[in-house]
N, C-alpha and C positions, 0 to 999 in steps of 0.2 A: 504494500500500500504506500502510496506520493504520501511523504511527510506534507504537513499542509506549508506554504509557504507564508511566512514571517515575517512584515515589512520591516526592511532595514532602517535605523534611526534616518540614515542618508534620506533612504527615499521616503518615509514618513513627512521627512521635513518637504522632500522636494514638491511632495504631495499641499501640505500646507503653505507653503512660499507660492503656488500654483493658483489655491484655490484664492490667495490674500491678491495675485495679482489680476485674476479675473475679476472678485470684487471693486476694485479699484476700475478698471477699465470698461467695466459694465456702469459704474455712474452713482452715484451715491443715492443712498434710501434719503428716506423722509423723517423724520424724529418733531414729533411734537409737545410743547414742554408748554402751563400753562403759568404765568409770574405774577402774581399780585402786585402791585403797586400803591401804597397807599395813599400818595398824592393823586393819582389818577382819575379826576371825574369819571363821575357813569357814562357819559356821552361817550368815553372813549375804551368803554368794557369790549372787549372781545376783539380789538387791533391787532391785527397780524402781523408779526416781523418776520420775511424771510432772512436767516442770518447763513452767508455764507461765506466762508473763512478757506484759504490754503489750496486752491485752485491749482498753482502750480504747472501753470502752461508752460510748455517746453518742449523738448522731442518727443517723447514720448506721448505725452496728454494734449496732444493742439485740438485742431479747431473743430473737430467732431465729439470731443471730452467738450469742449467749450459749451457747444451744441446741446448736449445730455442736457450738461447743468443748468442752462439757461430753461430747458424746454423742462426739466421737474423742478424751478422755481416757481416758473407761471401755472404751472400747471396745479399750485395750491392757492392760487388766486391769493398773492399779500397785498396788505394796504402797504406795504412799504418794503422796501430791498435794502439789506447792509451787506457790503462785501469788506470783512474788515480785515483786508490785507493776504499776503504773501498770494498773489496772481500768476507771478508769471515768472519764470529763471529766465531770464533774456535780455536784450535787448526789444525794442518797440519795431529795428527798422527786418530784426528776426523772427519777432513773433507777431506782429501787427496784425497777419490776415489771421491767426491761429485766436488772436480776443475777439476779431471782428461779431463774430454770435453775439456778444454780449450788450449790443446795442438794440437787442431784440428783450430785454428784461424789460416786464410790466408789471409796474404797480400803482394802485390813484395815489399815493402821496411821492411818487420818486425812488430811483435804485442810487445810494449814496455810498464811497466810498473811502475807505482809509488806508494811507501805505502800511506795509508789515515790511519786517526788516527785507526781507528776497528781493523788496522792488529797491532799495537802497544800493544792492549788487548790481542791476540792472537797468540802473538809468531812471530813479525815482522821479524825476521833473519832468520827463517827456511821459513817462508812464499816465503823470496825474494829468496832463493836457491829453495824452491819447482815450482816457477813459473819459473824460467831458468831453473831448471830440465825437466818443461814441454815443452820451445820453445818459454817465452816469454824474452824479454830483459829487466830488471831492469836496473832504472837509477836513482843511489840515489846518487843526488846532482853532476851528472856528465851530459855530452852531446855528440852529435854522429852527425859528419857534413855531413848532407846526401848530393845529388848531387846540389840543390839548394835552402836550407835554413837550419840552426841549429836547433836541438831538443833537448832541454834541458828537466831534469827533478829533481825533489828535493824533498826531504824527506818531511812527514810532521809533522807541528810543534807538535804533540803527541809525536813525537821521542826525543825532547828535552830531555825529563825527563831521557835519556837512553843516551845522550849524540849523540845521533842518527839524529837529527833534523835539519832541512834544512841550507844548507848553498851556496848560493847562489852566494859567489863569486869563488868557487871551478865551480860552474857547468857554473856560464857564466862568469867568472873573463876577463879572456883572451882572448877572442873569437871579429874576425873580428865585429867590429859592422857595416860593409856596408851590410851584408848580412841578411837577413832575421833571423826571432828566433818563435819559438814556443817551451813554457815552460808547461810543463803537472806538475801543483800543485795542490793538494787535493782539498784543500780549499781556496774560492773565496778570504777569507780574505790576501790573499797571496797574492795579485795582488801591494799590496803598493811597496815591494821589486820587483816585475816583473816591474814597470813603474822604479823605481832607477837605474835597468839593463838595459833597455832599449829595455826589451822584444816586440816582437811586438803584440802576440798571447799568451794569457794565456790558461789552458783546465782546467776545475773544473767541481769537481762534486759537494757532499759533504750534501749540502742543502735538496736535494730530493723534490726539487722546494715545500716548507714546508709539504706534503706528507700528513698532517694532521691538522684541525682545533686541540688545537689550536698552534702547532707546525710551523706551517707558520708563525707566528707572532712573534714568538721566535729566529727562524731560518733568516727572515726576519731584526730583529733588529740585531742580531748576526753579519751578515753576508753584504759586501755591494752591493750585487747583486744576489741575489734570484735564477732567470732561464733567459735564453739568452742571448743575446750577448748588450754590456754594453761598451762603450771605456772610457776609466780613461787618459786621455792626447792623449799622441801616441801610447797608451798600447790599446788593447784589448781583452777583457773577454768574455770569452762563459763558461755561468755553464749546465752542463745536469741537468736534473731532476734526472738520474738513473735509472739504468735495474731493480733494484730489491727495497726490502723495510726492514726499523730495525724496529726493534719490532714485531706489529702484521703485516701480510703480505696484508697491504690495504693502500689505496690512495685515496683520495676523493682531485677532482680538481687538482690535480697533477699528470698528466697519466705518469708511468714509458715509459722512451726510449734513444735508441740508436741516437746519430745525428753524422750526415756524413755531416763533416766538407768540403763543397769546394773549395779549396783557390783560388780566385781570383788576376791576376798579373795586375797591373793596366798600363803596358805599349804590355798588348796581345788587 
């Protein structure tokens, strides 16, 4: 009788490195997560954020990964789009037709963006004129008082080095603090200066919920909140995992996605 065959650790792994890259290039799930606000009027219960983080266009993820992503954002119908960074490993004049999808995002209040450190490697200043050339609205270190809460957003701290880097009393310095705030920063580690502002709602991505053994553990210690939603005082944190992946295009235990933020008014 055939001993029965025994997958080798090799090919176990090769199996799982396999199935983490098909996830990846198949396009991210959907994750729904609902956040209470307590500043939030009832007028503005049940606000949709599409929040999409770590896209990561490049050779491998261009312009039909771009595609997916745009076409399962809309496809949740949001009142509003945040892409809070790390887009694209490239240059603008390399990857330009590979974002081009992106000019196809719909939402009634606007698709808004923030640089993540990637765009910093790759030409942050034509990046953020390339994505308002396409129909998205950048918000470096500025905010925009929609009808019932602030949206802030802020550069991230890779811009420093460029004199580029976030600065957080320019984008909330001023601003009614009765009123609600959601600040789209790159990175979770950002949330210290969002609880100092008095932010209510942070959006990060950045982590790629660790994407990889043993990059979880790295990113994990790095970072002070990994994947989901996290409150730091009065402050709350939601990191995505991320539509896309750096490096090789795979995920193991960290499934890439989109999450549709629903704001909860806690006097609806």
């Amino acid at each position: 009788v055939p001993s029965p065959t025994v997958p080798t650790p090799a090919a176990a792994a090769v199996g799982t490195v396999g199935y983490g890259t098909y996830g990846v290039l198949n396009g991210p799930s959907v994750k729904r997560v609902t956040v209470p606000l307590a500043k939030l009027p009832r007028a503005a219960h049940g606000f949709r954020i599409a929040v999409v983080s770590d896209i990561h266009l490049g050779p491998v993820l261009g312009r039909g990964f771009a595609q997916k992503v745009v076409d399962t954002v809309n496809s949740t119908q949001p009142d509003l789009i945040a892409v809070v960074g790390d887009l694209v490993d490239g240059s603008v004049k390399d990857l330009g037709p590979a974002a081009a999808p992106l000019a196809g995002l719909r939402a009634r209040h606007g698709a808004y963006f923030v640089t993540g450190n990637h765009e910093y490697f790759s030409g942050a200043e034509q990046w953020v004129a390339e994505v308002r050339r396409l129909g998205l609205i950048p918000l470096e270190n500025a905010r925009t008082e929609l009808p019932h809460f602030d949206l802030a957003g802020v550069n991230d701290v890779a811009g420093e080095d460029e004199g580029q880097g976030p600065d957080y009393a320019k984008a909330l310095g001023d601003r009614d603090r009765a009123r609600a705030c959601v600040l789209l920063a790159h990175q979770p580690v950002m949330i210290h200066d969002a609880v100092d502002h008095g932010v209510d709602l942070q959006l990060s991505g950045h982590t790629h919920g660790g994407q990889l053994w043993p990059g979880n553990l790295i990113a994990g210690a790095a970072n002070p909140t990994l994947a989901g939603l996290e409150r730091y005082g009065d402050t709350q944190l939601y990191v995505s995992r991320g539509a896309g992946a750096w490096g090789p295009p795979t995920r193991v235990g960290a499934e890439s996605d989109i999450t549709v933020i629903e704001l909860a008014s806690r006097q609806a």
